[in-house]
Structures are given as C-alpha cells and as structure tokens.
N, CA and C atoms as a LAMMPS dump frame, in Angstrom:
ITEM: TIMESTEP
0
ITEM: NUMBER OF ATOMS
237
ITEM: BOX BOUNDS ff ff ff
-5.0000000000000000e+02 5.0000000000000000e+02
-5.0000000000000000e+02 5.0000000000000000e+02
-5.0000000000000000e+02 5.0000000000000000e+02
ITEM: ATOMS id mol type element x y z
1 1 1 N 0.851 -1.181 0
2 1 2 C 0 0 0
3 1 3 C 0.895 1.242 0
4 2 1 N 0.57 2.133 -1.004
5 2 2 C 1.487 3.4 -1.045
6 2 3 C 1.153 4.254 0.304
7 3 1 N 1.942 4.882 0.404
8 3 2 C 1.89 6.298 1.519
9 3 3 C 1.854 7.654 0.821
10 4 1 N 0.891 8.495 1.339
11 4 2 C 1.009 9.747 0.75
12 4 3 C 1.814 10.729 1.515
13 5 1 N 2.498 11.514 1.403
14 5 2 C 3.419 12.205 1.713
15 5 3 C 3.112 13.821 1.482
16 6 1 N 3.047 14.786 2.435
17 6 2 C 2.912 16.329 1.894
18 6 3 C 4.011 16.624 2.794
19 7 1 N 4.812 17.393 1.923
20 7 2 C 5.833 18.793 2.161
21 7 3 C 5.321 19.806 2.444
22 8 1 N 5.477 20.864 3.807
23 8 2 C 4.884 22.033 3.878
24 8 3 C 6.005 22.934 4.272
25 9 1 N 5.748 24.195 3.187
26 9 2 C 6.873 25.302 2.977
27 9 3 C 6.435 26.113 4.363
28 10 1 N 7.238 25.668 5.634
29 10 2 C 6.959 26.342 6.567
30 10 3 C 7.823 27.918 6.638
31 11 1 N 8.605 28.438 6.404
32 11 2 C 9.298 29.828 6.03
33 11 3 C 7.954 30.274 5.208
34 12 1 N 8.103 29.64 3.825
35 12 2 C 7.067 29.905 2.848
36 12 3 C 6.223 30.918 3.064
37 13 1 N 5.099 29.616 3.837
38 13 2 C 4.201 30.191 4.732
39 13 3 C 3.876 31.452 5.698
40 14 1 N 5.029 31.357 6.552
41 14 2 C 5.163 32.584 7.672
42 14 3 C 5.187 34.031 6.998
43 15 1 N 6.695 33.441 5.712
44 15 2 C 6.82 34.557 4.946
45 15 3 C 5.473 35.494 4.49
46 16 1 N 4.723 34.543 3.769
47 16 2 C 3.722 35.347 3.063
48 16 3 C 2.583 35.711 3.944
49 17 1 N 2.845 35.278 4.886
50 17 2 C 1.709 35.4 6.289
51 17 3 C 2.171 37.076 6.767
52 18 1 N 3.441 37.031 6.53
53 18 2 C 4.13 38.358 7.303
54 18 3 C 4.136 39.461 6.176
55 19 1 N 3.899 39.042 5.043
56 19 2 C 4.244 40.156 3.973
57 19 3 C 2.676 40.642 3.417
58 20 1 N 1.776 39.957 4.134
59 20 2 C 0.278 40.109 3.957
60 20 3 C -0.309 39.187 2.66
61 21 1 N 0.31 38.56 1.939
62 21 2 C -0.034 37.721 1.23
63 21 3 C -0.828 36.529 1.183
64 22 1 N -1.122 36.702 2.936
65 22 2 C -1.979 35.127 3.205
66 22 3 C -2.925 35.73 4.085
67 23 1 N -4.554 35.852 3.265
68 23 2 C -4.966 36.185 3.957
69 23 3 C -5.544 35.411 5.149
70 24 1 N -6.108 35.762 6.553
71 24 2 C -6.654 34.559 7.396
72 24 3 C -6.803 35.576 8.231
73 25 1 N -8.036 35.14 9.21
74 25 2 C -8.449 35.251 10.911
75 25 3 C -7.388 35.647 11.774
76 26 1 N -7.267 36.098 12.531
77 26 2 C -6.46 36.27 13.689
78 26 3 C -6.014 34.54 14.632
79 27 1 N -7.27 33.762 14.633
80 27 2 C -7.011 32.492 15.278
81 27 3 C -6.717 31.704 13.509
82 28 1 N -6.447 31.931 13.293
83 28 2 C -6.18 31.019 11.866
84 28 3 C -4.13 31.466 11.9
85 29 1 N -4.31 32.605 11.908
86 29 2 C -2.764 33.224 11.865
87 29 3 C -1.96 32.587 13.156
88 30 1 N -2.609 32.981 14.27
89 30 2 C -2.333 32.165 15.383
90 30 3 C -1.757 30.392 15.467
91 31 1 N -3.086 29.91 14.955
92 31 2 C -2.144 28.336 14.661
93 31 3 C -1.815 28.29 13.85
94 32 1 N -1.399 28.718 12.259
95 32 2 C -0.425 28.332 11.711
96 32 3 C 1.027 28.755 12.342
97 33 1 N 0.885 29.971 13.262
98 33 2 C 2.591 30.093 14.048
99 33 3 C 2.987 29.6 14.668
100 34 1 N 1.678 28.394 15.507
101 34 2 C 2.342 27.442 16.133
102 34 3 C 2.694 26.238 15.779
103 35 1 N 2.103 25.939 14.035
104 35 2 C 2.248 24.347 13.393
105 35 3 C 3.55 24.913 12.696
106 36 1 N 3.824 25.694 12.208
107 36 2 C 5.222 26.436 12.316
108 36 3 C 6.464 26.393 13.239
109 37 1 N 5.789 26.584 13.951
110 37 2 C 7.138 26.387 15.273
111 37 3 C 7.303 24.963 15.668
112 38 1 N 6.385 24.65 15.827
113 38 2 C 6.554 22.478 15.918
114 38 3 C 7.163 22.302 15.387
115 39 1 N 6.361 22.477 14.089
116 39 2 C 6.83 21.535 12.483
117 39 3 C 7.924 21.95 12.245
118 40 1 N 8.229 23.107 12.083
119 40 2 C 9.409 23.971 11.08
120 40 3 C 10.346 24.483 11.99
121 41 1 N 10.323 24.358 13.1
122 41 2 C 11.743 24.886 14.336
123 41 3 C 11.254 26.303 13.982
124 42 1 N 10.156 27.448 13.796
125 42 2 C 10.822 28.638 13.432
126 42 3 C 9.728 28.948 14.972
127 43 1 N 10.519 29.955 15.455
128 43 2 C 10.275 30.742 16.892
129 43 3 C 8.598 31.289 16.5
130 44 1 N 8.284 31.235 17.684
131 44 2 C 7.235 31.728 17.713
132 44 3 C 6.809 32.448 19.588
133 45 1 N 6.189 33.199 19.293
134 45 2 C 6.253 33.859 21.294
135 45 3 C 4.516 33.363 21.49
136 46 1 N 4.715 32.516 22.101
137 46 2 C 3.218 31.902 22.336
138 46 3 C 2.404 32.965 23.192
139 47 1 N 3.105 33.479 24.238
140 47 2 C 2.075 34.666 24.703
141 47 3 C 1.478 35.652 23.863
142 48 1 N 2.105 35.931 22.614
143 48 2 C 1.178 36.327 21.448
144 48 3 C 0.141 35.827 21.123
145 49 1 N 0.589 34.455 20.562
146 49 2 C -0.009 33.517 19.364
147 49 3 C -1.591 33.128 20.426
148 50 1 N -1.057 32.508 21.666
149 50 2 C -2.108 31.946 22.651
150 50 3 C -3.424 33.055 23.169
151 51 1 N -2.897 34.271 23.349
152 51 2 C -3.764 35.369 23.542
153 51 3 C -5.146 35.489 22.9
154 52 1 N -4.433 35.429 21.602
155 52 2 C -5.3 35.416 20.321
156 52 3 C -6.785 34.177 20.177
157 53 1 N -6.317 33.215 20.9
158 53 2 C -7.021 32.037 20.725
159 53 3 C -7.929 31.767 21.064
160 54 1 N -9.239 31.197 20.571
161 54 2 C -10.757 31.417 21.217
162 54 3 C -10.482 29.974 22.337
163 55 1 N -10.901 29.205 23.491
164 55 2 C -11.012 28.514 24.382
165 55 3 C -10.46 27.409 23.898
166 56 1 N -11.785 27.382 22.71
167 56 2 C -11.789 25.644 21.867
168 56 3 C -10.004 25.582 21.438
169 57 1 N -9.493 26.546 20.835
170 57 2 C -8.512 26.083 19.751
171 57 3 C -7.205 26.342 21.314
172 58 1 N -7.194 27.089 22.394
173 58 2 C -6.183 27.07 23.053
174 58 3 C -6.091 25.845 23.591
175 59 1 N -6.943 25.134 23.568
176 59 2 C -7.586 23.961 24.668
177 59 3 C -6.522 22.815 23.47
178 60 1 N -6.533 22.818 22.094
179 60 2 C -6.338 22.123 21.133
180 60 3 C -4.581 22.326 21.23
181 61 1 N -3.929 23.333 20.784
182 61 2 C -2.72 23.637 21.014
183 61 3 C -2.181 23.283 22.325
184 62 1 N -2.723 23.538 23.312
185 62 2 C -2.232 22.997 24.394
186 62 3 C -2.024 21.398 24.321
187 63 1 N -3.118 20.91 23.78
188 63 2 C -3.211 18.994 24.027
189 63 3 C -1.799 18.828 22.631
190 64 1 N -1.842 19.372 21.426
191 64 2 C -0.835 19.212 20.553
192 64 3 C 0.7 19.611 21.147
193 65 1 N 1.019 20.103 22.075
194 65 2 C 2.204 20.686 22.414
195 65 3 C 2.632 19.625 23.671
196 66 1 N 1.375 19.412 24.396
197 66 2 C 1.756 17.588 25.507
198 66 3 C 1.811 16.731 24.332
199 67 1 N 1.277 16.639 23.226
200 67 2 C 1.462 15.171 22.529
201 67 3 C 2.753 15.187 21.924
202 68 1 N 3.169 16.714 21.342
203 68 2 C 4.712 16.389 21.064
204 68 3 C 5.558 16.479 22.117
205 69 1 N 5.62 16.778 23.087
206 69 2 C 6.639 16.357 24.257
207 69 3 C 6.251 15.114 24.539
208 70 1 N 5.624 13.85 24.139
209 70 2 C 5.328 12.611 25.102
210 70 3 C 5.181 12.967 26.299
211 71 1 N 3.938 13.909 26.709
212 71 2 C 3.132 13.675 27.44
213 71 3 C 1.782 13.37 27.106
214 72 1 N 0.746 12.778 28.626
215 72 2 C -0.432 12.818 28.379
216 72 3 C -1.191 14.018 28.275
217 73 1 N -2.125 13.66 26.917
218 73 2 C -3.301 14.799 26.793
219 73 3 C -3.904 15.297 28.147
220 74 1 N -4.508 16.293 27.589
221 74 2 C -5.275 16.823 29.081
222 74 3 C -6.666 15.934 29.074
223 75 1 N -7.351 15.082 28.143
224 75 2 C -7.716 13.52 27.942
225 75 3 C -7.584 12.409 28.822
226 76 1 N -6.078 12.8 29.127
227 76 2 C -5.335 11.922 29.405
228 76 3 C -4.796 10.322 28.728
229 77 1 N -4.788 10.489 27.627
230 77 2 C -4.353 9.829 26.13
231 77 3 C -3.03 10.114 26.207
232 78 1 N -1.702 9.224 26.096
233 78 2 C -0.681 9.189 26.206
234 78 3 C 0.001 8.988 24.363
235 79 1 N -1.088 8.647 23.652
236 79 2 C -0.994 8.332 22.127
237 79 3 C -0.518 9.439 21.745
C-alpha cells in the first residue's frame, strides 16, 4: 500500500503570512505560528499567538504541544 506524503513550505508560509499575502483570521494566523514552530523549528512567542485564541482552539494547542513532548493529553491519552 502506497503512503502519501505532503511537504509544507513552513518559512514559505510565515513569509507570506508576514508580507500580507496570506490572507486569514487572527485564530487562523495564530495556529499556523504554532504548526510552524513544531513543524518547522521557526520561533514563535506563544504569549502572542495563545492570547489570540478562542477557548476551543487554546484547549487544542495545548493537548498538541503535551502530545509532542510525550506527554499525556489533558484527555489523558498518552498516544
């Protein structure tokens, strides 16, 4: 069975995010700076990015940021 594979131009991205070229939401801008900073090593100041964030999606970033450290979700899902 094949695997599908996507490449994401994380600079790319930020870039055109920063040069106004991408348009989006304030919570849309928000998590892509943090699937950015995971994914792509590029800095991000979460007391910005998190500010911005309506409950649902801080609640989400938070459980994504324990799942990449191998910790448990706030779930408590260790997967």
């Amino acid at each position: 069975m094949a695997s599908t594979l996507a490449f994401v131009d994380w600079e790319g991205a930020i870039t055109a995010l920063d040069s106004g070229r991408l348009p989006c939401s304030g919570g849309e801008r928000a998590v892509l700076r943090i699937a950015a900073s995971m994914s792509g090593g590029i800095p991000v100041d979460l007391r910005d990015v998190l500010t911005g964030l309506d409950s649902v999606n801080r609640a989400l970033a938070a459980t994504a940021v324990a799942h990449s450290a191998g910790l448990p979700t706030l779930e408590g899902d260790s997967t």
